[in-house]
NUMIDO-914350 format. One record per residue: residue in one letter; z negated, x, y negated of N, C-alpha, C, CB in turn. Coordinates in steps of 0.1 Angstrom, whole numbers, plus 5000, padded with zeros to 4 digits. Glycine has a CB too. Layout:
// NUMIDO-914350
AZXYZXYZXYZXY...
This chain:
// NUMIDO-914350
X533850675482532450625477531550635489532550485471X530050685487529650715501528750575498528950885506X528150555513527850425514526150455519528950335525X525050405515523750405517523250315529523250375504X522950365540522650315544520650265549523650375550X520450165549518750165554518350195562518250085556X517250265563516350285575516150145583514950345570X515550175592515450035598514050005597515950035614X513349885597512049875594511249855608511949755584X510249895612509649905624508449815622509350045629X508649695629507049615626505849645632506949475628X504749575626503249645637503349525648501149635626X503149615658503249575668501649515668503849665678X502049325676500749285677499449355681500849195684X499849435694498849495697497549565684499549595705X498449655679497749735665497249655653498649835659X498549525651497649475645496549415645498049435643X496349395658494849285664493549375664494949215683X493849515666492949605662492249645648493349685665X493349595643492649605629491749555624493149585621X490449605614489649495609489049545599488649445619X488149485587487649485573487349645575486249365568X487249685587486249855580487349905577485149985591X489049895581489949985578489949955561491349965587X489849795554490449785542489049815533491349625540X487749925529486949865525487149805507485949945530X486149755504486049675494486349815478484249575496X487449755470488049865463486349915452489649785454X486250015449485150035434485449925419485450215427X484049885420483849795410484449875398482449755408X486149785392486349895381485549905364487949875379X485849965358485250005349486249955334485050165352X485149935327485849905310487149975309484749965296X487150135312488350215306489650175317487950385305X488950105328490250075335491149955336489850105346X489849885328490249745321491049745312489249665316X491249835303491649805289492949935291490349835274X493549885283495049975281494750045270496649865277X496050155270495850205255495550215243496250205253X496650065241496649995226495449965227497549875222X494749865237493549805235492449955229492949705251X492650045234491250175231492150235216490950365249X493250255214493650285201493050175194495050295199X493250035192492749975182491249965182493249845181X490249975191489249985194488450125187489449985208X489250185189488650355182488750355169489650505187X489950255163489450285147488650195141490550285137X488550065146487849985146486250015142488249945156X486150095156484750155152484350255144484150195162X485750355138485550425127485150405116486350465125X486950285115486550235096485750095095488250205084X485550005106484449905103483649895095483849895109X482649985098481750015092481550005077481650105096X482850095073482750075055483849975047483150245047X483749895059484749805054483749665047485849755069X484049635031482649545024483149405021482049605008X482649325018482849205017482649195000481849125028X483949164991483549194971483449054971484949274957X482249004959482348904953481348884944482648804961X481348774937479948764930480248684914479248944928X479748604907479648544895481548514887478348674884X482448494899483048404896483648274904483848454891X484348204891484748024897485448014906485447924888X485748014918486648004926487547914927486248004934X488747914924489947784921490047704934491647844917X489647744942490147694956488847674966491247794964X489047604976487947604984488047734995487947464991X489447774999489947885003489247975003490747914999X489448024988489348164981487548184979490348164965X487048054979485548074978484948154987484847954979X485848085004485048125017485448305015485748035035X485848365010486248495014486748575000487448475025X486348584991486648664980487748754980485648724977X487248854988488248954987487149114996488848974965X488149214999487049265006487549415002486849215024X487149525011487449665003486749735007487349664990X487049855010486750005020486150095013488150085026X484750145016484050255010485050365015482450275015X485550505006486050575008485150675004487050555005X484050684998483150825001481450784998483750954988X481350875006479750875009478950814999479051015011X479050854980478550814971478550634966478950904962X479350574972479350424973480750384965477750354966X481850484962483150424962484350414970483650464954X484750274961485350194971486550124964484350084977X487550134975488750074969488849924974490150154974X489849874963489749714967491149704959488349604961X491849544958492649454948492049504929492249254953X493149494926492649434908492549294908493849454894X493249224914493249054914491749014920494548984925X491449124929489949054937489049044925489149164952X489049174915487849204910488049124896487449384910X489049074890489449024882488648904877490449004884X487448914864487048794861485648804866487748684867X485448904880483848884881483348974873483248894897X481848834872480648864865480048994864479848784871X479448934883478349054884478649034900476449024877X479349194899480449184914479249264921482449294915X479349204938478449234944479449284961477349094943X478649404965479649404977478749364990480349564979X479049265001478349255011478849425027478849075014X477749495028478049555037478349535052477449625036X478249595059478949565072477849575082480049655076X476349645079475249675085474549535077474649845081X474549455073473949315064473149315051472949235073X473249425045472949445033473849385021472849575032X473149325009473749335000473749424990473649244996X474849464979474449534971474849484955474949664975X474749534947475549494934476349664929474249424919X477649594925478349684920479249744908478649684926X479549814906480549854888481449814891480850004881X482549824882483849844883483949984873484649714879X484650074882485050174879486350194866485350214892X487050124875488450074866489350034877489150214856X490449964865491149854877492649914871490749634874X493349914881494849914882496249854883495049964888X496349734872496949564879498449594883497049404865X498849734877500449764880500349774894501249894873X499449834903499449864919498649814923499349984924X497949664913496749614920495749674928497049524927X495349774923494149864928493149804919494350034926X491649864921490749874916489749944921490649784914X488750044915487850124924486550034915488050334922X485150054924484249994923483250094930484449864927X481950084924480850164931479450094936480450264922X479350074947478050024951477050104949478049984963X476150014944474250094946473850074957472950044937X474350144966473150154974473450294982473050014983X472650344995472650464999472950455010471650534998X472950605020473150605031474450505037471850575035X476050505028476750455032477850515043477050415023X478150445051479250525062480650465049479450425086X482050565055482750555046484250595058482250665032X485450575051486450585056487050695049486950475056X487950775058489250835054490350845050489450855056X491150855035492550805035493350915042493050785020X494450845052495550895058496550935048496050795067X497451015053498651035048499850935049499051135054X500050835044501050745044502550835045500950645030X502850925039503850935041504350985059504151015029X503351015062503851045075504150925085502851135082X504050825080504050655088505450625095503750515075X506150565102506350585110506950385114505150695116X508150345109508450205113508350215125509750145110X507750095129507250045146505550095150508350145161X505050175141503850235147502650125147503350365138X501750135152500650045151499750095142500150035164X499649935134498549955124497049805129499549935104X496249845120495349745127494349705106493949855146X494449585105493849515093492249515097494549355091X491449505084490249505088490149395076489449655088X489249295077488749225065487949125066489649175057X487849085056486648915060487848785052484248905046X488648755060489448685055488548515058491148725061X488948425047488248315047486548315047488648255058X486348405047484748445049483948495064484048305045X485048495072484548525084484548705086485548445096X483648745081483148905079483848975093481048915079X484049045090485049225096485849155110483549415104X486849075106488249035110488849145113489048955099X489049145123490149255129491749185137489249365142X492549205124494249195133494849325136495549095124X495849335141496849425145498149405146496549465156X499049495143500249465140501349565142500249425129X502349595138503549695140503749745119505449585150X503849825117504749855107505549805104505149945107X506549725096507649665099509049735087507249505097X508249815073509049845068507949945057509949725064X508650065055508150175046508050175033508650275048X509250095024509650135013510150055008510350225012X509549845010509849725001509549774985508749605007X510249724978509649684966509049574963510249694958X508049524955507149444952506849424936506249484960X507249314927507249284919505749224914508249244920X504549324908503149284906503049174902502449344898X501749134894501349024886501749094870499448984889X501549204871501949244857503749244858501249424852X504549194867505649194864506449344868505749154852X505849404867506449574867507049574885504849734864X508049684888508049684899507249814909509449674901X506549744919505749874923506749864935503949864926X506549994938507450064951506750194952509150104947X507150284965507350164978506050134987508550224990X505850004990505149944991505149885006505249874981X503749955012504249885030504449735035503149915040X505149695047505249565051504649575067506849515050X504149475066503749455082503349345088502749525085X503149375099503449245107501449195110504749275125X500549245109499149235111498449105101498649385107X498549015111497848855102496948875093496948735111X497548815079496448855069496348695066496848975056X494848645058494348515051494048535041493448455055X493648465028492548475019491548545023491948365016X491348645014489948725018490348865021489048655033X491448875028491848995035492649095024492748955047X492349035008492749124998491949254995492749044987X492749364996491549454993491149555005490249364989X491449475017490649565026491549675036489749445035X490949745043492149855045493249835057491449995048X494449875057495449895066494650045071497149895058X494650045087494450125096495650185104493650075103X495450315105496450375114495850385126496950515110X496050405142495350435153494650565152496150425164X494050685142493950735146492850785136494750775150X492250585130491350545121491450565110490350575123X492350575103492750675086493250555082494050845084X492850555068493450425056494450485053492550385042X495650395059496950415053497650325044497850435062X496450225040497450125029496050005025499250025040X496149995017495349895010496049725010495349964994X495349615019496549545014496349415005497149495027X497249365004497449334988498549204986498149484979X499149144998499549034993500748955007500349084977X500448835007501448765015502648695010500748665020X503348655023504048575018503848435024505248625020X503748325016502848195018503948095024502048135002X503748085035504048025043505048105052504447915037X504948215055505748295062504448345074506548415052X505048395085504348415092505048555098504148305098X503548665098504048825107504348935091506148785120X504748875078504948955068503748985057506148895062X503249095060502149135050502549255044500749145056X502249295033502349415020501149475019502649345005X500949605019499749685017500149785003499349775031X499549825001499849934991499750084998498749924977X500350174994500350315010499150375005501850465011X498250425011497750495009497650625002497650475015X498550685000498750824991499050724975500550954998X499650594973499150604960497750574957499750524954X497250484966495750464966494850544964495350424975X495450704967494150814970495050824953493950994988X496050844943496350894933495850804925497550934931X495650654927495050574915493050624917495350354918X493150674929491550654931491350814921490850654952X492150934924491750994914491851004901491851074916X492750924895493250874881491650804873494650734884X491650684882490450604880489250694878490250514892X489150774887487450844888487750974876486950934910X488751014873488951104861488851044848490251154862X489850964850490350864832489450754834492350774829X489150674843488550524838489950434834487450544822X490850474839492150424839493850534842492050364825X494850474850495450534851496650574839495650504861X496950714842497550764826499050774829496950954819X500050664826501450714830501850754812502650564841X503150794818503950844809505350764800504250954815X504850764787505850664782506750744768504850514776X507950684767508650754757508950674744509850794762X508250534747508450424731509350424732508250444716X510250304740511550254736510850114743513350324743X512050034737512449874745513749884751512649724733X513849864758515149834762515749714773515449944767X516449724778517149624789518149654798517649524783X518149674809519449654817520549664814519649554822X521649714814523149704809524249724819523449794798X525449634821526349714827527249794818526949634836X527749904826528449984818529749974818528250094820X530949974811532349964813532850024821532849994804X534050024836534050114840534750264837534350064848X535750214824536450354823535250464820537650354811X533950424811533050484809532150574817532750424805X532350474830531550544842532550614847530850464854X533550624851534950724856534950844844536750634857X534950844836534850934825533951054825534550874815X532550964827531351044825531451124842529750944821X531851004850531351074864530351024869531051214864X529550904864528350864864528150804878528050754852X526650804881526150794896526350614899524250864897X526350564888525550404888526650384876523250394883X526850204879527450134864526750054856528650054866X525450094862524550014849523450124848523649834853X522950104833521750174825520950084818522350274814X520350174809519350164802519650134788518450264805X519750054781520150014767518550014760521049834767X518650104751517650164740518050024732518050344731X517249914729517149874716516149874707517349774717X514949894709513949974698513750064704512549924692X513150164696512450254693511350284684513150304690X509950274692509350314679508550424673508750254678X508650374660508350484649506950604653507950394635X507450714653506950844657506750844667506050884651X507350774677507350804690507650904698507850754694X508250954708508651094721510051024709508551094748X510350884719512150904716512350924700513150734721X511350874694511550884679511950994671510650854674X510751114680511051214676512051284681510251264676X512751264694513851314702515151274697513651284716X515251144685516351134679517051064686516851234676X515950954697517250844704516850784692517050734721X518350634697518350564684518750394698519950634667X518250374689519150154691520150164697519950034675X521250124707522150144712522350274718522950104706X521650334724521650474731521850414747520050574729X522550514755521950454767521750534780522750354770X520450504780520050604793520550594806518550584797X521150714812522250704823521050814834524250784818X520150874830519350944838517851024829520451054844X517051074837516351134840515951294841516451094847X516051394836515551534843516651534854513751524851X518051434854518951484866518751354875518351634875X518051244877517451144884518751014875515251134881X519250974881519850814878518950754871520250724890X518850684862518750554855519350424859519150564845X519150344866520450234867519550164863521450194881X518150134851517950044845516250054844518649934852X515449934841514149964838513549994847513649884832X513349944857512650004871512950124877512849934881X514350154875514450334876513750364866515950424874X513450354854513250434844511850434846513850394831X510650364846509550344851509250444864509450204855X509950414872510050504883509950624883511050494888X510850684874510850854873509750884863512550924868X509250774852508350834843506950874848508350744832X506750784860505750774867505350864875505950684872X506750964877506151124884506051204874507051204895X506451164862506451264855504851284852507451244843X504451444848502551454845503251454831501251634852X501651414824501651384808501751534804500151294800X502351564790502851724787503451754786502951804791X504451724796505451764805506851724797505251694821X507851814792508651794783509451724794509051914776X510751614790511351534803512951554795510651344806X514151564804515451584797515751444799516651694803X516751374789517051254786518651274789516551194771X519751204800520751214794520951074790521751274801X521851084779522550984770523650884765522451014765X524150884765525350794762525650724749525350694771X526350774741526350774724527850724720526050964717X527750644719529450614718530450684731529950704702X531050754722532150844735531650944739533650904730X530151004735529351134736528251134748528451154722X528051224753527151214761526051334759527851214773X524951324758523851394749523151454762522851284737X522251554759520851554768520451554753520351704782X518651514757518151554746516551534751518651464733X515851624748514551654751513351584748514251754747X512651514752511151464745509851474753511151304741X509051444749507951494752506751344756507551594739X506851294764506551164768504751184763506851124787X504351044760503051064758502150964764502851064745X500750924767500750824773500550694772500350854779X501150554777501250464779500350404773501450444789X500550304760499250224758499650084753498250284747X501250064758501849894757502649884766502549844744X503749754769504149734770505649814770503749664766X505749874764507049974767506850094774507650024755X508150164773508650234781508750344777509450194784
């Protein structure tokens, strides 16, 4: 093993040191802002001053249950020059005569475009002109650990800026309508009352998530909605005046499946989808499911129950013929239908 040895250290000899004086050390340059601030600090800084701006303060002609929720309504991001803007369905829910406060100190009054309670979206349009507006990011390119930064008027204290880490890509999240939305971002960026609605920021200023809900009495865990569904309800909304999914008229429920039945078939999953209505002149009606059918997949996609089944219908475009496999007694079926769109409660 070889052995390191030290130089030896040579001190200043008094002489030289006594020669020394203030002209050798002079006084360092007054530093500068950019030399003050770190990175992170000019990343959150840069979007800040991006999407600020069209970041609005919603409210207007309703009762507020809480003293909370009064100070801060709910808030929500112009996304294009003509004065629309994404926000909550819960924010916009109930008001009167919704009004958006801007970020330059204007008020405006505004529509509702249409609202989305399965992904708690809602698009809204302000009257007024000359608005600055934000960009939606690509969520799927996001990235656990990355830095995101919240914008809002939570409690009423107008354009609140926290910051935070990503903490998870692909929670599920069970709405107010009960349905399950997925996947759905988590993060660690302090959110309050108020801060419904308004946008999740990436550093590189792009709306990557809409956010949309805490966990009350937890601290560091917040839920946004991603942004790429946000830009697909926003074009749903600005097309239809509501979004169009695809439904096949059944009821059903959850089931587990026997196992010799799953060894048999070969099946991916041991629970499905139990068809108990069907209704009349429906996709499935016409496709010849019946009451005790049971959906084991998709176009090739698993079924392991209603939230799969939601799940895959939900990519499916309206038209669009969809293969059903089945489970019929000892039989196992494909069978074809033609989904149509959604205007209850089922499936």
């Amino acid at each position: 093993m070889h052995r390191l040895t030290r130089p030896a250290l040579r001190p200043i000899a008094a002489p030289e040191a006594a020669n020394l004086d203030s002209r050798h050390f002079p006084n360092p340059p007054e530093p500068d802002d950019r030399t003050l601030l770190d990175a992170y600090s000019w990343a959150v800084i840069g979007a800040v001053e991006r999407v600020g701006p069209a970041v609005v303060r919603v409210d207007g002609g309703r009762k507020a249950s809480t003293e909370r929720e009064s100070a801060g309504l709910g808030s929500g991001v112009i996304v294009a020059p003509d004065g629309y803007l994404l926000t909550n369905a819960h924010v916009v829910a109930g008001l009167k005569t919704p009004q958006v406060g801007l970020a330059d100190g204007r008020r405006a009054a505004a529509t509702v475009v249409g609202t989305d309670p399965i992904t708690d979206l809602a698009v809204l349009r302000a009257a007024a002109t000359d608005l600055p507006y934000a960009e939606l990011g690509d969520s799927a390119r996001l990235r656990i650990g990355q830095l995101i930064i919240a914008i809002g008027n939570p409690l009423g204290f107008d354009a609140t800026v926290s910051a935070g880490v990503l903490s998870a890509l692909a929670r599920a999240w069970r709405g107010r309508e009960g349905r399950l939305l997925e996947p759905i971002l988590q993060h660690t960026a302090p959110l309050n009352p108020g801060n419904s609605g308004g946008p999740l920021v990436d550093s590189g200023g792009r709306v990557v998530g809409i956010n949309t809900a805490i966990i009350a009495g937890a601290q560091g865990i917040g839920f946004a909605v991603p942004g790429n569904t946000a830009a697909w309800v926003l074009s749903q909304l600005l097309a239809h005046g509501r979004v169009r999914r695809a439904a096949l008229g059944i009821a059903g429920h959850d089931r587990r499946l026997d196992r010799r039945r799953v060894r048999h078939f070969g099946l991916a999953a041991d629970t499905a989808v139990a068809v108990v209505e069907v209704t009349p002149d429906g996709p499935a009606s016409r496709a010849k499911l019946r009451p005790g059918d049971f959906i084991v997949a998709l176009d090739g996609k698993p079924v392991r129950g209603i939230d799969d089944l939601q799940r895959v219908l939900a990519e499916c475009p309206l038209g669009t013929p969809v293969r059903l496999t089945v489970l019929r007694g000892v039989t196992r079926l494909d069978i074809s239908a033609l989904p149509v769109e959604a205007t209850s409660g089922r499936e």
